[in-house]
C-alpha positions in Angstrom: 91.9 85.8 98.3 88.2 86.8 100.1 90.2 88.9 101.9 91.3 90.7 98.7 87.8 90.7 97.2 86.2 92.1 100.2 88.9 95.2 99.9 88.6 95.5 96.7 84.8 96.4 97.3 85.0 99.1 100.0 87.9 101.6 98.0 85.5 104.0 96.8 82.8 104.6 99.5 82.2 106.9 101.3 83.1 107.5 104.9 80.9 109.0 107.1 80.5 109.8 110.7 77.5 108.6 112.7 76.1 112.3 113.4 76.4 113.0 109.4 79.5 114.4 108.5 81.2 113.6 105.1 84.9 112.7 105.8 85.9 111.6 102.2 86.0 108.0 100.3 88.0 104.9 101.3 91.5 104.3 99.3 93.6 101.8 101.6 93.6 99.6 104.9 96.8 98.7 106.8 96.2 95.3 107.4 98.2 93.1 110.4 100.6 90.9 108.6 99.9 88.6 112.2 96.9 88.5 112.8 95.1 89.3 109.4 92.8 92.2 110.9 92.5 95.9 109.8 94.1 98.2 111.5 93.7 101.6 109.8 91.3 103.0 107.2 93.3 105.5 104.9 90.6 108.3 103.5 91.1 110.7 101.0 89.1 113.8 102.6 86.9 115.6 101.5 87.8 119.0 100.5 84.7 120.5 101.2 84.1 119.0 104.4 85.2 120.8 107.3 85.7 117.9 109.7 88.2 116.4 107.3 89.9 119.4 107.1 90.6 118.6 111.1 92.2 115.6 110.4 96.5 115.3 110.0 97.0 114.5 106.6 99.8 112.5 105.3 100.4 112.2 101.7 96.6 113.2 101.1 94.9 110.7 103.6 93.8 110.7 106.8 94.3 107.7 108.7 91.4 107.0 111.0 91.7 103.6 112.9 89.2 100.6 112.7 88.1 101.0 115.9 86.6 104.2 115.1 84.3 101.9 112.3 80.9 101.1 113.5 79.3 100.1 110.4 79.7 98.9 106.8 76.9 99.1 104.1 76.6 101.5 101.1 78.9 103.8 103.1 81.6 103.2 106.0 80.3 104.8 109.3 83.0 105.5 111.7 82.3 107.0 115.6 83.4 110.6 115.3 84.4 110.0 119.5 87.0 107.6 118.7 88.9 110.1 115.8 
């Protein structure tokens, strides 16, 4: 269940990259049905950014992988390196 909650509470922010760029807000996680750890952030990009506009997207979101995330606060910062 606090794994549920804590979900619940990131779909919405934003996703940024650590030299500024706006990629677009957090909508899902792939989760390991193992091991219980994140494996992917799903994003809906941006339209106006043109770094999302990089990305492959699949059914509207980019999928950018949680070792990419460096930190989580008012906003999810991912390493734009590891995209």
């Amino acid at each position: 269940m606090a794994k549920y909650m804590i979900a619940k509470q990131l779909v919405g922010k934003k996703v940024i990259t650590s030299d500024g760029y706006d990629v677009g807000r957090f909508v899902d996680a792939e989760i390991s049905p193992v091991t219980g750890k994140l494996n992917v952030l799903y994003v809906e990009p941006n339209p106006d950014s043109g770094l999302a506009n990089k990305f492959d997207v699949e059914n509207g979101q980019v999928k950018i992988p949680y070792a990419a995330v460096q930190a989580v606060n008012d906003y999810i910062m991912v390493d734009r390196k590891n995209l």
